[in-house]
N, C-alpha and C positions, 0 to 999 in steps of 0.2 A: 388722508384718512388714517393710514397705517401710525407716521405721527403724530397725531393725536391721539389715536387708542395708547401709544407708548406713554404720553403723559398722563394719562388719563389711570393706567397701571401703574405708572411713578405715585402718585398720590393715592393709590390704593395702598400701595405697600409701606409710605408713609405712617398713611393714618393704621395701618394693623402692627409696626412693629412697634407700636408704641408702648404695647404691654407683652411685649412679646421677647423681651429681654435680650432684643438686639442695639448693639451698643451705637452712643449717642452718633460720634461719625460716621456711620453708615447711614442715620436716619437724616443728618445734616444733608450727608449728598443728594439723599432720594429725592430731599424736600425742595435743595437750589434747582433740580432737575426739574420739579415739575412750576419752582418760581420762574425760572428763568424759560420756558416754554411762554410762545405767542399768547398775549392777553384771549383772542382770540378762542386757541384751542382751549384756553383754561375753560370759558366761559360755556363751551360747548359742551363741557364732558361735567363742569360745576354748576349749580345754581343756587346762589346762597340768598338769595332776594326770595324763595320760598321756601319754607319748612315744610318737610314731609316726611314719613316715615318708611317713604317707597323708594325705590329706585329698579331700576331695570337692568337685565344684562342681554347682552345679543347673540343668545342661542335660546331653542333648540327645538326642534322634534326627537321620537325617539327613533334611532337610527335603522334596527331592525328586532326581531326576538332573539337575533343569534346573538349579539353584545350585547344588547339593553342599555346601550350607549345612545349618542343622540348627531344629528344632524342638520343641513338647512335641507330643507326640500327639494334642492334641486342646485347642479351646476352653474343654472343660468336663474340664482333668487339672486335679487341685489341683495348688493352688500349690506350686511349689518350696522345698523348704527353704533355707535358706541357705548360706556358705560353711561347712564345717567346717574351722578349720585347729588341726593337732591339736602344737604347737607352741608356748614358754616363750615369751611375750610381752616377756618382757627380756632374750632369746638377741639375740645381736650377728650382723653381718653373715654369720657366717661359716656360719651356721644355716639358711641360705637355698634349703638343697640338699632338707630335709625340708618346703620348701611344694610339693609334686609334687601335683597335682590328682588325682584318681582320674577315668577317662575314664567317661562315663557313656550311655547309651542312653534315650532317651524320660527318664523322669523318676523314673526307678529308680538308684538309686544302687546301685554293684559294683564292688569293687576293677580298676582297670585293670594292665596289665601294662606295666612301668616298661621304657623302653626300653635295651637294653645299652647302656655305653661302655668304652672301650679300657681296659687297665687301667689302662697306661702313655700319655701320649701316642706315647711314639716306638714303640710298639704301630704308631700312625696312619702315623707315618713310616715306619719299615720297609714295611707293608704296600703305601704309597702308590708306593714305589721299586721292591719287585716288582713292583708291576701295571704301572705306567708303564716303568721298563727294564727290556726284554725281549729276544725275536730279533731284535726290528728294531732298536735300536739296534751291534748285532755282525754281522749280515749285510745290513743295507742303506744305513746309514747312510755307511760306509766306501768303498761300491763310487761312490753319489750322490756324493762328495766327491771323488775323483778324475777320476770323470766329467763332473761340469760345472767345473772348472778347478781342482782342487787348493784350496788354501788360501781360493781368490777365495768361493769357495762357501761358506764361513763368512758374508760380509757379509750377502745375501740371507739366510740360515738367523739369523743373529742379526737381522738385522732382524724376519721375521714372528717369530719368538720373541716380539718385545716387541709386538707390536701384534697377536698370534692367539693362540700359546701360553700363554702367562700370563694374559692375561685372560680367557679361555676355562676354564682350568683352576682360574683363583681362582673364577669364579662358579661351577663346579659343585660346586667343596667347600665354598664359603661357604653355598648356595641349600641341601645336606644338612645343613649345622648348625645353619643358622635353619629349616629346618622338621623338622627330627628325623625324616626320612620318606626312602627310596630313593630311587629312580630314575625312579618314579610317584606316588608320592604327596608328591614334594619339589612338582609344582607343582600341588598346589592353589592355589599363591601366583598362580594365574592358571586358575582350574580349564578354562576354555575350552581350554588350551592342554594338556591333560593326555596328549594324545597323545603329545603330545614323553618323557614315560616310557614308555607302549608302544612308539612307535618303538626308543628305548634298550633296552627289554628286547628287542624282535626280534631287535637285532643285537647284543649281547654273548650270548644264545640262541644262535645262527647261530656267533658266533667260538668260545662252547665248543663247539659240537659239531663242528669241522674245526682248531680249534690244536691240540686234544690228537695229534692222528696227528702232529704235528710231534716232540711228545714222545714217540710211541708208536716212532715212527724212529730219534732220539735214546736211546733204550730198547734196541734192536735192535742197533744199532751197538755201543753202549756191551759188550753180553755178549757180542757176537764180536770184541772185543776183549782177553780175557783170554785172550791166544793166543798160541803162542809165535814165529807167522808169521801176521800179520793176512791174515783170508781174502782181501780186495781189492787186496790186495798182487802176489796172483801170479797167472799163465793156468794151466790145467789142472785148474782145477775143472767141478763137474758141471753149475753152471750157465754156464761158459764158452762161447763159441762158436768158429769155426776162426779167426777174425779177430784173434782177442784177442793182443794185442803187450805186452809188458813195455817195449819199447823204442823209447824217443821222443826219441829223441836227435837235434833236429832242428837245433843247429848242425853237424853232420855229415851233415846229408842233402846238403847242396849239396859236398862233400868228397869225391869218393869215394875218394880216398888216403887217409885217415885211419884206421887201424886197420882193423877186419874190416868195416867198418861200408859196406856196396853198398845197399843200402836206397834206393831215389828216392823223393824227396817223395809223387811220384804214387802208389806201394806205400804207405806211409803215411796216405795221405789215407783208404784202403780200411777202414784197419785200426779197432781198436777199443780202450781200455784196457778194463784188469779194473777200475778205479775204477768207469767206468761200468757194465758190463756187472752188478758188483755190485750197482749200485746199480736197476739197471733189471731185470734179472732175476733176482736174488735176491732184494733188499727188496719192491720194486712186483711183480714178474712185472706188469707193464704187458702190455697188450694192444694191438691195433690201432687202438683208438675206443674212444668212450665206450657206443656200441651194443654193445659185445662186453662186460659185467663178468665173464664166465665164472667161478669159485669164488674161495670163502673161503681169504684167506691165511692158514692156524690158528693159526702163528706168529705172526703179524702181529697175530691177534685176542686172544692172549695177551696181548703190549704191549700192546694197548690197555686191556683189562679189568685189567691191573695196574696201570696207571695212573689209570686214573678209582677203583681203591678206593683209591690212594693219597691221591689229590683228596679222596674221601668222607671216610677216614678227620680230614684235617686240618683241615675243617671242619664238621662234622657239627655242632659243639659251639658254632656261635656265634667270635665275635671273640674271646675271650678264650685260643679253642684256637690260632685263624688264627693269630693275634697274637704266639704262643710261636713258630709254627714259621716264620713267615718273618723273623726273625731270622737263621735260617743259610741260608734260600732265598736272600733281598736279599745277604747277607755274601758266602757263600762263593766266588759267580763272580766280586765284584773281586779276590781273593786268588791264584783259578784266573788271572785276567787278566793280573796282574801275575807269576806264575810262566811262564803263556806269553809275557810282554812278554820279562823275563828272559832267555829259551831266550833266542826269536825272533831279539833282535837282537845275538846270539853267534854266530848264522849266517854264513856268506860269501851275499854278495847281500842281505843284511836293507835297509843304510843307501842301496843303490839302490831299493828299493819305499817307504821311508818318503818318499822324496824325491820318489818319482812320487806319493805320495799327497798330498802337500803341495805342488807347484810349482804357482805359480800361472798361470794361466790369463786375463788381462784381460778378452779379446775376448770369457768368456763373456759377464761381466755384460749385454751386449745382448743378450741371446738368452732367450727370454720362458719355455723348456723347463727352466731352470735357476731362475728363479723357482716354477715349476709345482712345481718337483721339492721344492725347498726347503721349500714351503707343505704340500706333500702327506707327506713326512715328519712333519712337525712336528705334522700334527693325528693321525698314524700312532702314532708312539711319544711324545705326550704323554698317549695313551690318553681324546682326546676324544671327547663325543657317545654312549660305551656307556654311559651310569649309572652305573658301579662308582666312580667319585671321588665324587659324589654320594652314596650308597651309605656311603662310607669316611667322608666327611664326616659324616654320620647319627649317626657311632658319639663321634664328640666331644662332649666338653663346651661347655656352651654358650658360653663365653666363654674358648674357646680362639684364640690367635691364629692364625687360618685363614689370613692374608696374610701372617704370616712364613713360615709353612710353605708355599706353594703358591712362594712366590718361593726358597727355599731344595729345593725338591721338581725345580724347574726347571732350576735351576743344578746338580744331581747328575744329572738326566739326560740334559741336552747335553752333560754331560762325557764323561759317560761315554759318550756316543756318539762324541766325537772321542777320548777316550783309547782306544777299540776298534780304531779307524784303524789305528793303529800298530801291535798287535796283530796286527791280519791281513796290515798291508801286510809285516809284517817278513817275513814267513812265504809270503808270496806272490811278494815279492820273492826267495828264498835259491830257490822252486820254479821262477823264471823264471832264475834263473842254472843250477841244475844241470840243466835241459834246452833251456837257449841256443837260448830264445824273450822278446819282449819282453813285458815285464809285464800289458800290455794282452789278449794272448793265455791268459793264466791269471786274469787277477781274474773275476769271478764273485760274484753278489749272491743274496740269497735261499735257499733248499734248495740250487743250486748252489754253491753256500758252503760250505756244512754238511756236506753229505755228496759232494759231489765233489773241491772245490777241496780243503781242510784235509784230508780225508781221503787222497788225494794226498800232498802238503805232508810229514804224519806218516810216510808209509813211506818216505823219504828221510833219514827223522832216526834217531840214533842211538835204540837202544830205542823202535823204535817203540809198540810197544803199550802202555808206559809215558804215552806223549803222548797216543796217542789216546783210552785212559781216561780220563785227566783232561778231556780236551777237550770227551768226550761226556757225560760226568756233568754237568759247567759247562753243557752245553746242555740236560740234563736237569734244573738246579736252576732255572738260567734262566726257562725254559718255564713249568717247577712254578705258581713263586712269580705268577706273571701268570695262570694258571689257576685257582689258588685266588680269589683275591680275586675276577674273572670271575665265577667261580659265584656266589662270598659276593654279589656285587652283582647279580646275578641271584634269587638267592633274598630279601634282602633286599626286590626288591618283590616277590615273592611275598607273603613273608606281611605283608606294608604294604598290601595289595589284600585278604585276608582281613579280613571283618568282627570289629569290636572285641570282640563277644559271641564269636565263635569261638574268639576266641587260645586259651584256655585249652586247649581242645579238640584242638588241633594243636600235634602233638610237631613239632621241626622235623628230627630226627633223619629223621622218614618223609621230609621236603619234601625235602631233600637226595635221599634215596634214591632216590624216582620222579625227580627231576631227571637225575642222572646216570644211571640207567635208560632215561629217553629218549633224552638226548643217544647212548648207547653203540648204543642199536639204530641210531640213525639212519646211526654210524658203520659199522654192518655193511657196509654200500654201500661204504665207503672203503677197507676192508681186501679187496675183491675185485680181481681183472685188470684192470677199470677204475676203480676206485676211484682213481687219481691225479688221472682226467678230472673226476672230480666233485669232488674235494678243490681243484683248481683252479676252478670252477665258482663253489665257496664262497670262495675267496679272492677271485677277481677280482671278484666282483660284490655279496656280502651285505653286506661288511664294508670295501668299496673307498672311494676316495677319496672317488666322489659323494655317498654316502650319511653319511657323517661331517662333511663340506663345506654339508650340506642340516640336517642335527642342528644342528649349529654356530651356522650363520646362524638360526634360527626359535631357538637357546636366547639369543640374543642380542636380539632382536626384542621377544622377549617378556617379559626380565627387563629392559629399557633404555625400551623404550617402550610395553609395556602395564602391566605393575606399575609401570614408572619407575625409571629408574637413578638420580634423587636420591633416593629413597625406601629403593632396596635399597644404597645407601653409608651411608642415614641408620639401614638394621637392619643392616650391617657395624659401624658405628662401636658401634653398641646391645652388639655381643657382642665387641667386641674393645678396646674403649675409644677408637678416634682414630678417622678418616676417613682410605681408604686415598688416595692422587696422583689430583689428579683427570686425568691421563691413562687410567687405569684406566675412570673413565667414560665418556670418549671415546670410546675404545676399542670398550667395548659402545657404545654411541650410534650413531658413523658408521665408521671404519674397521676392527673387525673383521668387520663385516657386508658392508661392500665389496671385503675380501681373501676372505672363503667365496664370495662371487660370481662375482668376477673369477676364480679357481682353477676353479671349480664349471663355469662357461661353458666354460673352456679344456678342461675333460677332455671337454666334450659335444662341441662341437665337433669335436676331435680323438680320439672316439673310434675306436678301433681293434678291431674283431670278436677275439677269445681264440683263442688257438692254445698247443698245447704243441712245445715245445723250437722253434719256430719252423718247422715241418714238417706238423704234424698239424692242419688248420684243424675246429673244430667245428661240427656240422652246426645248421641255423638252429632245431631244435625245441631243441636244447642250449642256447643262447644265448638263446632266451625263456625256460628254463628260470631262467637266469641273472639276467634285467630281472626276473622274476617274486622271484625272492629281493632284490635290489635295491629293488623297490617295496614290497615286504612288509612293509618300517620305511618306506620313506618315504610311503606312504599314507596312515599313521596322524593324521599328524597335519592334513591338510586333512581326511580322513573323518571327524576328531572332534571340530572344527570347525563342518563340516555336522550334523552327528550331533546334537549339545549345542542347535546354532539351531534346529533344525529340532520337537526335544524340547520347547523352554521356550516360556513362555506372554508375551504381552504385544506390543508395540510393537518393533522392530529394537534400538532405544535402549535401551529398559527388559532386551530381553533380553543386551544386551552389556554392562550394568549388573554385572549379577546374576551373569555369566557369569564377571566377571573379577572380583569380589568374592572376596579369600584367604578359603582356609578354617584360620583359626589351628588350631592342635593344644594341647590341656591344657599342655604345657609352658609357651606366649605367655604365660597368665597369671601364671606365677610371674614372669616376666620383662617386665610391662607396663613402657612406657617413663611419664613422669610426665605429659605428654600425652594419650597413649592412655588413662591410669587416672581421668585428671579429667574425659574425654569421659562414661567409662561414670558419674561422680557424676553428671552432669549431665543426661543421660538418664530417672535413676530418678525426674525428675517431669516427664518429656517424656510422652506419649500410650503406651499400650499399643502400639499398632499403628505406630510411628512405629520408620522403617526403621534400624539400626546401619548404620556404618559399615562397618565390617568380620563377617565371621559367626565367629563361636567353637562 
């Protein structure tokens, strides 16, 4: 039995080093080895009289919680049988795709369930581009750039680019395509460290369940827009107040000759627009505090339920459905962008906002709040630290190049965030000239963007309901495409956290279901009178800077210096063919870890207690409410740390042995590197009980 498992591993290693640029005479030997082995054993461990795209290997249950290694069940399970690979023995490289191992439990052999991949790659692309450009690159991106010095703010923002963004975002898509696994089960490659996927799952959890009311606004807007006098256009509606002014014409407050126009500043100060009042008491009906949520906004609860079955619908079905529809998700707001570019800068007043967005500013560069800003974008809308790149990467082929793509993924989403700039500053700019105020006075970042400032902006332009449709739809595709994948990388470790005997058992169509099911109740709270307070509760804290800054740093820690960053460049180069710059290394090694630090201290430091519109300060049970959604990823991963040491048996040493042993997936073996496959020859006359190096 023993030889034949040996020939049976001669022709594995064979048929792998074939692309594996090990030279031709080592592959001659391997091959006389397993020609020259008994017709017999060949025929036992071969079967080329059937085609199939399964084969079997002879392990495993898992061994216990303390390795997350695996085992036979017992001293006295027979022996395992051998390899089956069910596969032409003179099929050429390109055959390599039908040695898929079947995942096995204790010592029972059962077809496993073959993990999905994209159809297409640019499937991966597209998807990657909605999830990563999003709201935050068109409402925060723009306002940060003219705030800390115009054009100056590019340096800073291109510098952590190359030394956080990318090499942040290459490891988490590289880490899902060498272990075929989401957001939690990518790091078994360090199972100690596994929390770092519960953390990720808390907080992409947490951002679906409070971005959708972004789209569900976005939604709202969008249908009272098909109007022949946009509601928030004018006073004398029902939700109006006596304050409500149409007229802000504040280079003629200081004039009072100028036309009809008697008005003093001070009168004006009082007054209120219908933009806001719109927006605060027709969309929100906002209340006093977050103690008062008073009732269901029915409307409001429609947008949202029609949004999350839209969600449902587009993913229910796996990557293959996702894949179709974000296509015209990622596409059609550059199209929208560049049709509002178009208008924008046919405005009077456009070519003064794009200038205020762009003049540069020197004196920021010393000012430590403009680095902060910089770094805190960048891990914002590169979409680091939730799982869902990780997640996205899962769905690839295994020797897809994951380093072109992450550095080509990067460079469409900084653009696209300074190609936004101009976009909104045209539009903000033509809004500061026709109510003869400085630009400064109207820009506006975040939901003040969306539904105040541009909404504004639109009833000023000719046809307006024309503009503002499109604008909100763009906000509604926007959104979409970033939510879908969200999920998908939320569910993803879902059922990667389901045991292997389950899969079968579990439709994913239900997993999806209850998912969005819960996320929508939890949204009940958000579509009530106070529901803004809590909607801000969840931004500021769940999914805030610290918490993505604290992901960051420990995904780096752990892939650079407990697995080892020459080890995981040496399984980069295994699935892509070269070894990426060793600045990349670097990078993970000392100075991405020391930029999530340095940001990480700055925000602790200079934290500042949450307040809305700058008025309403929230009371102290609010705000632990708040650390409490904050720590609820970031606990994870020291508690299961603790958790894992505390579980496993032996010595400190032996258990951080054990602890950090990968646990490969069925796929490693079709892809042993020629190292790795001469370890396991070598083995097979080693001691029974004589420990592997790694656990399969």
């Amino acid at each position: 039995m023993e030889e034949e498992a040996r020939n049976c591993r001669s022709w594995l290693i064979h048929k792998r080093t074939q692309s594996a640029g090990v030279t031709q005479r080592v592959r001659q030997h391997l091959w006389r080895t397993w020609k020259g082995s008994p017709s017999g054993s060949r025929t036992s461990c071969f079967q080329p009289s059937s085609v199939s795209s399964e084969a079997t290997v002879p392990i495993v249950e898992p061994a216990d919680s303390c390795t997350g290694g695996y085992r036979c069940p017992g001293s006295d399970a027979p022996e395992p049988e051998p390899v089956e690979l069910v596969v032409d023995p003179e099929s050429g490289p390109e055959d390599k795709s039908v040695l898929t191992p079947l995942v096995t439990n204790g010592c029972i052999k059962y077809p496993g369930v073959e993990r999905e991949t994209w159809t297409r790659q640019m499937d991966f692309i597209m998807s990657c581009v909605g999830f990563a450009v999003g709201l935050g690159n068109i409402w925060r991106f723009p306002y940060l750039c003219y705030k800390n010095g115009g054009g100056v703010f590019l340096i800073p923002y291109l510098l952590i680019v190359l030394v956080g963004g990318i090499p942040v975002f290459f490891l988490e898509i590289a880490l899902g395509q060498f272990m075929k696994q989401g957001g939690v089960g990518a790091w078994n490659i360090a199972p100690l460290f596994k929390g770092l996927g519960f953390a990720s799952m808390v907080i992409v959890f947490f951002c679906n369940t409070y971005y959708i009311m972004v789209l569900a606004w976005g939604l709202y807007y969008l249908v009272h827009s098909f109007t022949n006098n946009l509601p928030w256009a004018t006073c004398g509606n029902s939700w109006n107040t006596p304050e409500c002014t149409e007229d802000f014409r504040h280079s003629l407050c200081y004039n009072r000759t100028a036309g009809n126009f008697t008005a003093g500043c001070h009168e004006l100060a009082n007054k209120r627009s219908p933009i806001v009042e719109f927006w605060e008491r027709r969309v929100l009906r906002i209340s006093d505090g977050i103690d008062q949520l008073g009732t269901i906004h029915w409307q409001m609860l429609l947008c949202v339920l029609a949004t999350w079955i839209i969600v449902y619908f587009c993913i229910w079905k796996g990557v293959k459905s996702t894949g179709k529809v974000v296509y015209f998700t990622a596409l059609f707001p550059y199209l929208v962008l560049v049709i509002l570019l178009a208008h924008g800068v046919s405005l009077p007043g456009a070519l003064d906002g794009i200038i205020y967005y762009l003049k540069p500013d020197w004196s920021k560069l010393g000012e430590a709040q403009v680095w902060i800003d910089a770094g805190t974008q960048i891990f914002f809308s590169y979409a680091i630290g939730l799982g869902a790149l990780t997640a996205l990467g899962s769905y690839n082929r295994f020797h897809n190049n994951c380093y072109r793509d992450a550095y080509l993924l990067a460079l469409i989403n900084s653009t696209t965030s300074f190609f936004s700039g101009f976009v909104v500053f045209s539009v903000l700019g033509f809004m500061a000239s026709e109510q003869g105020v400085d630009i400064s006075k109207v820009a506006e970042s975040g939901p003040g963007l969306a539904f105040i400032a541009y909404p504004k902006a639109v009833t000023l332009m000719p046809v307006a309901p024309l503009w503002a449709a499109l604008f909100f739809f763009m906000l509604l595709v926007l959104g979409l495409d970033s939510q879908f994948v969200g999920v998908e990388g939320f569910i993803t470790g879902i059922l990667d956290l389901i045991p292997t005997s389950m899969v079968g058992g579990v439709r994913r169509e239900v997993v999806v279901a209850i998912c969005c099911l819960v996320c929508f109740i939890i949204d009940l709270s958000m579509v009530t009178n106070g529901g803004m307070y809590i909607f801000q509760l969840f931004d500021y804290y769940s999914a805030s800077g610290i918490t993505l800054l604290w992901q960051a740093f420990w995904e780096c820690v752990v892939v650079a210096w407990v697995y080892g960053a020459d080890r995981f460049v040496s399984d980069i180069a295994w699935m892509i063919g070269y070894r990426p710059l060793p600045w990349i290394k670097w990078c993970w090694l000392f100075i991405t870890p020391s930029v999530c630090v340095g940001i990480f201290l700055f925000h602790v430091v200079n934290y500042k207690p949450l307040n809305y519109n700058k008025t309403y300060v929230y009371p102290w049970w609010a705000e632990a409410l708040g650390w409490a959604l904050a720590l609820a990823s970031m606990v994870c991963i020291p508690a299961t740390v603790v958790i894992k040491l505390l579980c496993c048996q032996g010595s400190l040493r032996e258990r951080w042995q054990h602890l950090t042993t990968p646990v490969w997936g069925a796929h490693h073996l079709q892809y042993l590197t020629m190292e790795t496959s001469l370890k396991y020859l070598a083995a097979d006359g080693a001691p029974q009980g004589k420990q592997k190096e790694t656990t399969i």
